[in-house]
C-alpha positions in Angstrom: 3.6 -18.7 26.1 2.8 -15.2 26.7 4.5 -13.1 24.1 3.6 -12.0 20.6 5.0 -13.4 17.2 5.4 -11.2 14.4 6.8 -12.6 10.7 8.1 -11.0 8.6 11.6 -9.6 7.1 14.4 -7.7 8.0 16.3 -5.8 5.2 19.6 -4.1 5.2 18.5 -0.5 4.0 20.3 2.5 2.7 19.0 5.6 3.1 19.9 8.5 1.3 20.3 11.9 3.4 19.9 15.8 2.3 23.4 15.9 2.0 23.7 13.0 -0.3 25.4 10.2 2.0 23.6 7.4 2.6 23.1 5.8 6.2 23.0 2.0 7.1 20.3 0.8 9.0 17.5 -2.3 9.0 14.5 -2.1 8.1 10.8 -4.1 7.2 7.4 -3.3 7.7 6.8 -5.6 10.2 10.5 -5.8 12.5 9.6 -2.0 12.7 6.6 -2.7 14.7 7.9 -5.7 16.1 11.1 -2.9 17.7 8.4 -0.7 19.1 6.9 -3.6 20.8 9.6 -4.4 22.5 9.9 -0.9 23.6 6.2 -0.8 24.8 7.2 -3.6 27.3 5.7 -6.4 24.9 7.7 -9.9 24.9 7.9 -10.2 21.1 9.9 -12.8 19.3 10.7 -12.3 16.1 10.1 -15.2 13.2 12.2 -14.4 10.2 15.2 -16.5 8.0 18.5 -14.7 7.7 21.9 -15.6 6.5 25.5 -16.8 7.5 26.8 -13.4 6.3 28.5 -10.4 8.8 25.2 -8.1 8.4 23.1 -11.3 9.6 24.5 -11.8 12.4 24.8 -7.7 13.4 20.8 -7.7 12.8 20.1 -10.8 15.5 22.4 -8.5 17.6 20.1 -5.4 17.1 17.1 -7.4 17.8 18.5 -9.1 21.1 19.7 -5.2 22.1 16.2 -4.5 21.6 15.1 -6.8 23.9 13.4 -9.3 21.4 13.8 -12.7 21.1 15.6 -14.4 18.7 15.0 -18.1 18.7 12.5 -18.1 15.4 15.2 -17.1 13.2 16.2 -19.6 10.9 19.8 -19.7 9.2 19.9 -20.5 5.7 24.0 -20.9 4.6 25.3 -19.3 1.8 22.0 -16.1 1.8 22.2 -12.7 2.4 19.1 -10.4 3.6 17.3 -8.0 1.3 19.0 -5.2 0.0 16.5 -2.0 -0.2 17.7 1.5 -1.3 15.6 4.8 -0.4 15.2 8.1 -2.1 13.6 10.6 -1.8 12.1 12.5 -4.8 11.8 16.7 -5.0 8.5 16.4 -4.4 9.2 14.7 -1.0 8.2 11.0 -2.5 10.3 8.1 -1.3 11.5 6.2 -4.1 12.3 2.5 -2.9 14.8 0.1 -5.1 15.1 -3.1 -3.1 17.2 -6.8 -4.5 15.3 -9.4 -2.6 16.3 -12.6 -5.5 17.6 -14.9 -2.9 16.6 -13.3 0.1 16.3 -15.8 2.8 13.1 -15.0 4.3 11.5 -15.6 1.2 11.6 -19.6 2.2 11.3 -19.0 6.2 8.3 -21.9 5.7 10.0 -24.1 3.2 13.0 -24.7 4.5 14.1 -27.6 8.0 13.1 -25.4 10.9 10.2 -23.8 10.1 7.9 -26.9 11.9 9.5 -24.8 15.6 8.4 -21.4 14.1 4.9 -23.0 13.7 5.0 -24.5 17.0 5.9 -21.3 18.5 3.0 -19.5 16.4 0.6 -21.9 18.0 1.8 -20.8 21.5 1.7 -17.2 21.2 -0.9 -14.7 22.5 -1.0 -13.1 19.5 0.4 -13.4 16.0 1.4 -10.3 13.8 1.7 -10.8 9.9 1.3 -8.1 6.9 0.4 -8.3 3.2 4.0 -7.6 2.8 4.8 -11.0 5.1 2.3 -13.1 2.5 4.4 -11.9 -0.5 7.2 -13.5 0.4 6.2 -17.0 0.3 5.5 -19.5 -2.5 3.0 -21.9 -2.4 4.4 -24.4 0.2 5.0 -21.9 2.4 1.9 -20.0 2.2 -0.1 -23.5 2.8 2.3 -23.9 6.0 2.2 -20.7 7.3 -2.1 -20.4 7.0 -2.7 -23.9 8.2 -0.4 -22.9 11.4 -3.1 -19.5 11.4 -5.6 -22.0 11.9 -4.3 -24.0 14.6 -3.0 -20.9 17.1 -6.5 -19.9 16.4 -7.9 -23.0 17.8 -5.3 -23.0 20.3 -6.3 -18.8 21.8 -4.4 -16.7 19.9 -5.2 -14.2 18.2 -4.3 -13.1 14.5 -3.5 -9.7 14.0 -3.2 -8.7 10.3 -1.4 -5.5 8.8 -3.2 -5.6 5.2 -0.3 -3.3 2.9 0.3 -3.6 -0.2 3.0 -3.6 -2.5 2.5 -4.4 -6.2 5.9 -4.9 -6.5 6.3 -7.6 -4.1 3.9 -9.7 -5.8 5.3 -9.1 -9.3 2.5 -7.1 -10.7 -0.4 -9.9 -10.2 -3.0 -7.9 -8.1 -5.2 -11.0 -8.9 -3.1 -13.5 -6.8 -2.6 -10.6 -4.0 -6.2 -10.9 -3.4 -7.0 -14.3 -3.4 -4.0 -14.5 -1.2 -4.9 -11.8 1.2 -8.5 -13.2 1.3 -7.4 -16.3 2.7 -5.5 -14.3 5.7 -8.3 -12.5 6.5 -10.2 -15.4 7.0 -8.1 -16.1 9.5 -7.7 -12.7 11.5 -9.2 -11.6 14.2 -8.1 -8.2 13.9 -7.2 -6.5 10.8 -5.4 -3.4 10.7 -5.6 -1.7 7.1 -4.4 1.5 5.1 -7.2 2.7 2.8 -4.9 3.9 -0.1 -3.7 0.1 0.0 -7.1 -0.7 0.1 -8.1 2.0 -2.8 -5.2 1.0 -4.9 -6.0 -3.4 -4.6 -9.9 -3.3 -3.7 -10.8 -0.3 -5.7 -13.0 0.7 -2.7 -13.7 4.5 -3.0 -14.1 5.3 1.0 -13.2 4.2 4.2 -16.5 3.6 4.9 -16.6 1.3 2.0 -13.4 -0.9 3.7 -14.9 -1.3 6.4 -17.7 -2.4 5.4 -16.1 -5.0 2.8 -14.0 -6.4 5.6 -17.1 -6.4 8.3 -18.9 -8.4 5.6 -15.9 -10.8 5.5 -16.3 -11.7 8.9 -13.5 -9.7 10.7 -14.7 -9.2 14.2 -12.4 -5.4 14.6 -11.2 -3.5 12.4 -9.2 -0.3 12.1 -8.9 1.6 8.7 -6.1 4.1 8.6 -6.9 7.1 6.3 -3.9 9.6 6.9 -5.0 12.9 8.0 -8.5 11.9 9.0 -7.2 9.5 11.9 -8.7 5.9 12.2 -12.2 4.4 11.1 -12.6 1.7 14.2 -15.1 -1.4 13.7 -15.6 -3.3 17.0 -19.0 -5.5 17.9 -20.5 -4.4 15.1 -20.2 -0.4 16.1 -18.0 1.7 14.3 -16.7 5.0 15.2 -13.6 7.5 14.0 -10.6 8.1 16.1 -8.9 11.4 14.9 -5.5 12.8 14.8 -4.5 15.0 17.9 -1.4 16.8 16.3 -1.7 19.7 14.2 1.7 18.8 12.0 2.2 17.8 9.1 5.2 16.5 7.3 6.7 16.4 3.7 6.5 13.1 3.1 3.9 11.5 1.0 1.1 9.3 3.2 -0.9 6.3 2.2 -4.6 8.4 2.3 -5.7 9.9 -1.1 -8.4 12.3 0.8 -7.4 15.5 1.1 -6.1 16.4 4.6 -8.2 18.5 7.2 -6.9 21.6 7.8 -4.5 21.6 11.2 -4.9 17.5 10.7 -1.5 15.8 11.5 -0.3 14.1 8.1 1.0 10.3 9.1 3.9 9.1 6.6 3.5 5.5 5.4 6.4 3.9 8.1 4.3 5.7 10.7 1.3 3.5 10.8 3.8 0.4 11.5 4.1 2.5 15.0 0.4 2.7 15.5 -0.1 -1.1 15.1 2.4 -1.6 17.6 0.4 1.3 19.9 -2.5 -0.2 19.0 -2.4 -4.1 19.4 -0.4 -3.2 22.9 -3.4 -1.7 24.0 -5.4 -4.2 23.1 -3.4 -7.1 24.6 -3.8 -4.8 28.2 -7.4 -4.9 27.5 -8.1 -1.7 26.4 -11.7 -0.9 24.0 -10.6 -0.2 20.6 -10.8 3.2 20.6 -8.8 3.8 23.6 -6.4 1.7 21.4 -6.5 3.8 18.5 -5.8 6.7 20.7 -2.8 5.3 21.6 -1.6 4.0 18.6 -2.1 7.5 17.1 -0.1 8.9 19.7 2.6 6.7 18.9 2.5 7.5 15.2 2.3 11.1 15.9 5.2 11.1 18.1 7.1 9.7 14.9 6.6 12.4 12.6 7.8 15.1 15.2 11.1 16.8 14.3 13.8 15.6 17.1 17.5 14.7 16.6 19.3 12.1 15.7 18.1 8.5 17.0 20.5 5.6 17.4 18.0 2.7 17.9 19.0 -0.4 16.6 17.6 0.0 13.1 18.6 3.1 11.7 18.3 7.0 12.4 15.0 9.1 13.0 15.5 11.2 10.1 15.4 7.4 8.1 12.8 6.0 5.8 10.8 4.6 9.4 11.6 7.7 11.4 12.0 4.8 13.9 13.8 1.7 14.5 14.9 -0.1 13.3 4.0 -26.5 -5.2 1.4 -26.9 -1.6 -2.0 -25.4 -2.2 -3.4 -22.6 0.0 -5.7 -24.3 2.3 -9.6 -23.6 2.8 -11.3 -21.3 5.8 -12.9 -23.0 8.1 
């Protein structure tokens, strides 16, 4: 089947505006990017768990307005979706509170059902996952979800990983976050990273220095996002920088610790989920990698600029997103 998979979750977010109300809308990492797909003209079905609850059901509504499918979404009775308010700070930080205790996707691979989400992963072109995605999972679910990696591998798909990172997520335990993450990226054909993540879980000190830890690990392309300074593309061994093309900048706080260039266009942290999106749909219509970074930039870009209200199906433009809406791990092979 000739569409993209992307897991992940949805969460009911509310965000906070200057006036002090807060707006509903739905959000997570990876349903952004999976929105913009959709919009880009990419089949895309969506592999999540949700609830029997009123906000459940409006969310599988948003997604099927978007155009994306909605067969990989398992129903768990009695569960209600992640609950996630935003802030922002004086100094323009967003401050994040989120309840996921219960949250259905958190047992997407553990619970009857999942076996059709793997099936489905092992007939898609590509699959689309995130460091965020790994930290739902326990044990069993991890095991599932990486053995099923394996086999859409084998099978001619292609892994797309979004490495962020949240300590939060994984309680605090950077240790397991790695070993964790290391066994996705053994798995990934294409690894799309922010380098303050990276910074913040790696302790690499330079783009340069990702790249070059995640070329050594076998990752065929790679794209390191650093903020103001555009992309750091490895393809074929050859590696080259794509740079921003808009000389704005915004407020908000961005995942890059380096100081931006002058007339460089700052890219917020929900931003980058839009140049996935720009880039991986490049890729899919066999476009080079930096012709794919281009576009994804673009895309990102185009987020940041100032522009009225937007009634997608996951929230408004001035939102968080400025857009839309017991098993053991098993060994690389």
């Amino acid at each position: 089947m000739s569409r993209v998979v992307a897991i992940g979750e949805v969460s009911i977010e509310l965000f906070r505006g200057d006036d002090g109300r807060y707006a509903l809308s739905f959000g997570g990492d990876v349903f952004r990017t999976a929105v913009r797909f959709g919009r880009l003209g990419v089949p895309t079905a969506f592999a999540t768990a949700l609830g029997d609850d009123p906000y459940s059901r409006t969310i599988i509504a948003a997604m099927e307005a978007e155009g994306m499918a909605t067969d990989l979404i398992v129903r768990i009775a009695g569960t209600k979706p992640n609950l996630t308010l935003i802030d922002t700070a004086t100094s323009g930080e967003r401050l994040v509170h989120g309840w996921r205790d219960g949250a259905p996707a958190h047992h997407l691979f553990s619970v009857h059902g999942w076996g059709a989400v793997a099936e489905a992963m092992t007939l898609a072109r590509l699959v689309y996952i995130s460091g965020i995605t790994l930290s739902l999972y326990d044990n069993v679910g991890l095991g599932r979800l990486l053995a099923t990696l394996e086999v859409a591998r084998e099978r001619g798909a292609r892994i797309a990983f979004a490495g962020r990172f949240q300590p939060q997520g994984w309680g605090g335990d950077a240790a397991r976050a790695r070993a964790v993450l290391a066994e996705a990226l053994c798995r990934t054909d294409i690894a799309l990273v922010n380098f303050a993540d990276e910074a913040l879980l790696y302790g690499d000190v330079s783009p340069a220095a990702t790249l070059d830890r995640l070329a050594a690990a076998g990752i065929a392309e790679v794209a390191v996002k650093t903020g103001a300074e555009g992309v750091l593309v490895m393809s074929g061994g050859e590696a080259s920088r794509v740079a921003t093309e808009q000389p704005t900048t915004t407020g908000q706080t961005t995942t890059d610790q380096a100081d931006p260039q002058e007339g460089a266009a700052v890219i917020p942290v929900a931003a980058w989920e839009e140049f996935d999106a720009g880039y991986l749909a490049a890729r899919l219509n066999n476009q080079p990698p930096e012709a794919a970074a281009r576009a994804g930039l673009r895309l990102a870009e185009d987020a940041i600029r100032p522009r009225g209200p937007d009634k997608a199906a996951n929230g408004p433009r001035n939102g968080p997103a400025k857009d839309p809406i017991g098993g053991q791990v098993p060994p690389c092979h």
